[in-house]
Residue, then its C-alpha position, 0 to 999 in steps of 0.5 A: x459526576x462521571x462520564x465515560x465513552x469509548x473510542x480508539x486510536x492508531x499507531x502505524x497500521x495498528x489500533x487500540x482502544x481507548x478510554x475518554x473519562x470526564x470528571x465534573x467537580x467543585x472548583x472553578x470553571x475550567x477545562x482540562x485535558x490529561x493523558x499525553x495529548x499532542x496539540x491538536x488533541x489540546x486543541x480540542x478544547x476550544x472545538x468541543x467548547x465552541x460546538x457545545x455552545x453551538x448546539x445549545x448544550x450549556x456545560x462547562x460550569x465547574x472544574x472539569x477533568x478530561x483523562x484520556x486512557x491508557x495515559x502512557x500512550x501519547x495521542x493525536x489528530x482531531x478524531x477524539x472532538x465527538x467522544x470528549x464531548x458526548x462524555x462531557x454531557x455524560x458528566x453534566x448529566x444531559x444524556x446517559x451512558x448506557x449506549x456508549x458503553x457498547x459503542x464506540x464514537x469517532x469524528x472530529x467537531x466543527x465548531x458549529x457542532x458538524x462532524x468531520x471526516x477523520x484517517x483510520x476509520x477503518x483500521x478502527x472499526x477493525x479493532x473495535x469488531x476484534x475487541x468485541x464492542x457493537x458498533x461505532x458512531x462516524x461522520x457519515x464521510x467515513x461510514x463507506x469504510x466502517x461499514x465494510x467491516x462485517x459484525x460491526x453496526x456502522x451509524x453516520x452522523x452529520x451534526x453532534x445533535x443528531x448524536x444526542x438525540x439518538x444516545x437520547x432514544x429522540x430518534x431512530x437511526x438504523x446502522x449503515x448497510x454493508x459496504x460491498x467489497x468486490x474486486x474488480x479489473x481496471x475500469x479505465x478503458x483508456x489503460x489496456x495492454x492492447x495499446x501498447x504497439x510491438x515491444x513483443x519482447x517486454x510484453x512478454x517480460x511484463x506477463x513473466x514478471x506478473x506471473x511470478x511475482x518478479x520486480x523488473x527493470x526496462x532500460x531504453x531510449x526516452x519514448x520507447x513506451x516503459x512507463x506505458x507498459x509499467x501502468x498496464x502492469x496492474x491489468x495483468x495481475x489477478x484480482x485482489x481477494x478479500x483479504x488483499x482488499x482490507x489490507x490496501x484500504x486499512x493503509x489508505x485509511x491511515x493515510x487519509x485518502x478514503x474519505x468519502x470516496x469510497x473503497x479501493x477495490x483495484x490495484x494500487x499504482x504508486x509513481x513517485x518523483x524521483x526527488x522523493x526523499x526517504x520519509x515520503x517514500x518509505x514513510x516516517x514523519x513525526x507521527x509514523x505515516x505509510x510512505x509510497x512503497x506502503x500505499x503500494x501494497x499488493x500493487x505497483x511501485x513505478x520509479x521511473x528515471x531509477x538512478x535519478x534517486x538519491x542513493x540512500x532512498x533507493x538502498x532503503x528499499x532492500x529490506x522492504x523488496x526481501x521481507x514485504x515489510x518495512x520497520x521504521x525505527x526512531x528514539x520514540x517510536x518504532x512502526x512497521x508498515x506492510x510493503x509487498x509490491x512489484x517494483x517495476x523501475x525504469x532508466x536510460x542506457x545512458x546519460x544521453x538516452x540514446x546508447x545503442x539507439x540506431x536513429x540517434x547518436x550516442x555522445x557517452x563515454x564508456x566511463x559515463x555510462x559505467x558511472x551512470x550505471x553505477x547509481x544502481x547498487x549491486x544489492x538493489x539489483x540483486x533483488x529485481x528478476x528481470x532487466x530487459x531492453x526496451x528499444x524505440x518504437x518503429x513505425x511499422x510496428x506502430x502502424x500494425x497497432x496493439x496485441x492482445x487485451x490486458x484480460x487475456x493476459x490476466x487470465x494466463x497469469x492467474x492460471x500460471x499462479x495458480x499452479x505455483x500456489x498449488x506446488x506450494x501450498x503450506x509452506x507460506x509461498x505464494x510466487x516464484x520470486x518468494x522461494x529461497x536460493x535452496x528451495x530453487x534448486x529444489x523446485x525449479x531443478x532443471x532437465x539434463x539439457x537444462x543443466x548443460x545449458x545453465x554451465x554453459x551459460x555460467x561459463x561463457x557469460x560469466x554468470x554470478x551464482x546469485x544471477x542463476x538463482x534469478x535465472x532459476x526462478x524466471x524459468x520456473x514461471x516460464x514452465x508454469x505458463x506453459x504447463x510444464x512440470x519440469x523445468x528445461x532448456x527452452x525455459x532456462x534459454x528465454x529466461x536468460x535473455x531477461x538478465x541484461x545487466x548480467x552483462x557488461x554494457x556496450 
């Protein structure tokens, strides 16, 4: 006897469909499991054996064959328990195969027969809706996340008899309802823009570096309120669309971190230590997994204490920050996780903190502070818009309390995307960091009082042709945010003050 089901697998970000086949023969009593398994998925014999018995199904009885197609593609995890046994039972002839020809099952057995929650629900949902089959069978855990997916019937199921009963037609079972998908601004009343007092000018900085799509770098004391305003940065930025919401929870899927609890509607904020190693924050692993730069996607990557990073984690982010994808590469394997994201990075002035602090005594030398500084590699410094000063707070400043809410913030932003989406509609280009060195010069030229402004600033600062591009670009968000066509010399003269590392340190 034959048996057949449908279900899928996931490489990196990506899903294809896969084929359980089972074949029941003469021979002796044996279970047999081919097609490039890993041990987790060789494993599955003694789940699915024991969750059989369990649920009072009795089969196993001959020489049995389990093919898992195409067998050139290794495979892995748990999620293959549920369509192993539903075409085992096939092959036993315990139930038919009409329904699973059209839908696909996903879920990983306990060995009292309960269906388990499994990664990448999502992204295979999406596959199967692509792939034109009618539904999918999930543990109820992973319904929230497969029923966000529209043209596909979503059925949860707790128990492997409930499985059968329904593949039997002994009981009805409607699909899941669709999972609403609305994006939504931070709910958290405790993270709000209107907490932070004074730091005017990085506030300033931060709605810039929102409006453009700019990566910024804060430099200040210890306590001077830059991982404060590096959470609120997620506040600031427009709502996330349709699209930007699959995408986000398509990674979180992979990575496991939707199980049962629901989708991410807001922004992701991805802080990790600064012992993080390469694989942890780019990804990587035996098995490709996003890393954080991933889980980050169309949010906030924080690394604060930047230069504490081991030079070779933070040299990895370059191609990442340039292309909004990283491609990660071995003997076996190559997988490309997407990455767009703000990096909002931040760092003392100096080993001690306190360089130029008027309250503390800076005991640095200026060999130490350039060594220190040093950490930082041109080419990743070439590739962040905006380094400003952040100084200690004064306590008038904190008596005077916050400024403006994260909400009238946004709503400048998104209209100062707007209308950079507008100037580029066609050409790929959403923000003002996207565009290119020519493309620069083209749509941020400035003014005659702005170009005598720019040599000027050339000549007496010693700007890099690489730090006016930079400044081009900051200006031009500047202009958008304030209605302006063209580029001039207020814009070019504030968006200097945001290139601190331009100069040397003092």
């Amino acid at each position: 006897m034959l048996g057949q089901t449908i279900s899928g697998a996931t490489f990196g970000v990506e899903a294809y469909t896969l084929h359980v086949e089972v074949h029941a023969g003469l021979g002796l009593p044996k279970l047999r499991i081919v097609g490039l398994p890993d041990s987790a998925v060789r494993e599955s014999e003694e789940r699915v054996r024991s969750a059989l018995a369990s649920s009072g199904f009795h089969c196993l009885r001959k020489r049995t064959i389990v093919n898992l197609a195409p067998a050139d593609r290794r495979k892995e995890g748990a999620s293959l328990d549920l369509p192993i046994a539903i075409a085992l039972m096939q092959a036993y002839d315990l139930i038919p195969r009409m329904r699973t020809t059209r839908h696909a099952l996903i879920g990983e057995l306990g060995l009292d027969g309960s269906i388990k929650p499994v990664s990448g629900a999502l992204v295979l949902a999406c596959h199967l809706r692509e792939e034109g089959f009618e539904g999918v069978m999930v543990a109820r855990e992973n319904v929230i996340e497969a029923a966000s997916v529209e043209g596909l019937e979503v059925r949860g199921f707790s128990h492997l008899t409930e499985v059968v009963a329904w593949l039997r037609g002994e009981k009805r079972i409607e699909a899941a309802p669709a999972t609403p998908l609305t994006a939504r601004p931070n709910i958290d009343n405790e993270i709000d823009l209107s907490d932070v007092c004074g730091q005017e000018h990085a506030k300033r900085a931060l709605e810039i570096a929102a409006a453009g799509g700019h990566n910024l770098l804060m430099i200040g004391p210890p306590g001077a309120g830059k991982t404060m305003l590096a959470r609120r940065l997620p506040t600031l930025l427009p709502l996330m669309n349709m699209h930007e919401i699959i995408e986000t929870n398509k990674i979180y899927s992979i990575a496991g971190r939707l199980n049962g609890s629901g989708l991410i509607v807001e922004r992701p904020f991805c802080a990790p230590h600064h012992g993080a190693s390469d694989a942890g924050l780019i990804g990587g692993g035996v098995y490709p997994r996003p890393g954080q730069i991933s889980m980050a996607h169309y949010g906030v990557l924080f690394l604060d204490e930047l230069p504490e990073f081991h030079r070779d984690v933070l040299e990895s982010l370059r191609q990442p920050l340039e292309e909004g994808q990283i491609t990660i590469s071995r003997a076996a394997y190559t997988a490309t996780f997407p990455a767009c994201f703000h990096l909002v990075a931040a760092m003392n002035p100096c080993p001690c903190g306190y360089l130029g602090d008027p309250t503390h005594h800076c005991q640095c030398s200026h060999q130490a502070v350039t060594r220190y500084r040093g950490r930082i590699s041109g080419p990743l410094l070439d590739r962040i818009d905006l380094h400003i000063e952040v100084p200690a707070i004064r306590y008038r400043e904190m008596r005077a309390g916050g400024g403006e809410t994260s909400e009238a913030v946004r709503t400048r932003v998104e209209k100062a995307r707007k209308i950079a989406a507008d100037r580029y509609k066609g050409t790929g280009i959403f923000t003002n960091t996207q565009i290119t060195n020519r493309q620069a010069w083209h749509y941020a030229e400035p003014d005659a009082d702005g170009h005598r402004l720019l040599e000027t600033v050339h000549d007496k600062l010693g700007l890099s042709a690489r730090g006016l591009v930079r400044v081009l670009k900051i200006a031009r968000t500047i202009a958008d945010m304030e209605g302006s066509e063209r580029v001039r010399s207020p814009h070019i003269a504030e968006a200097v003050q945001y290139r601190t590392l331009d100069r040397s340190p003092s």
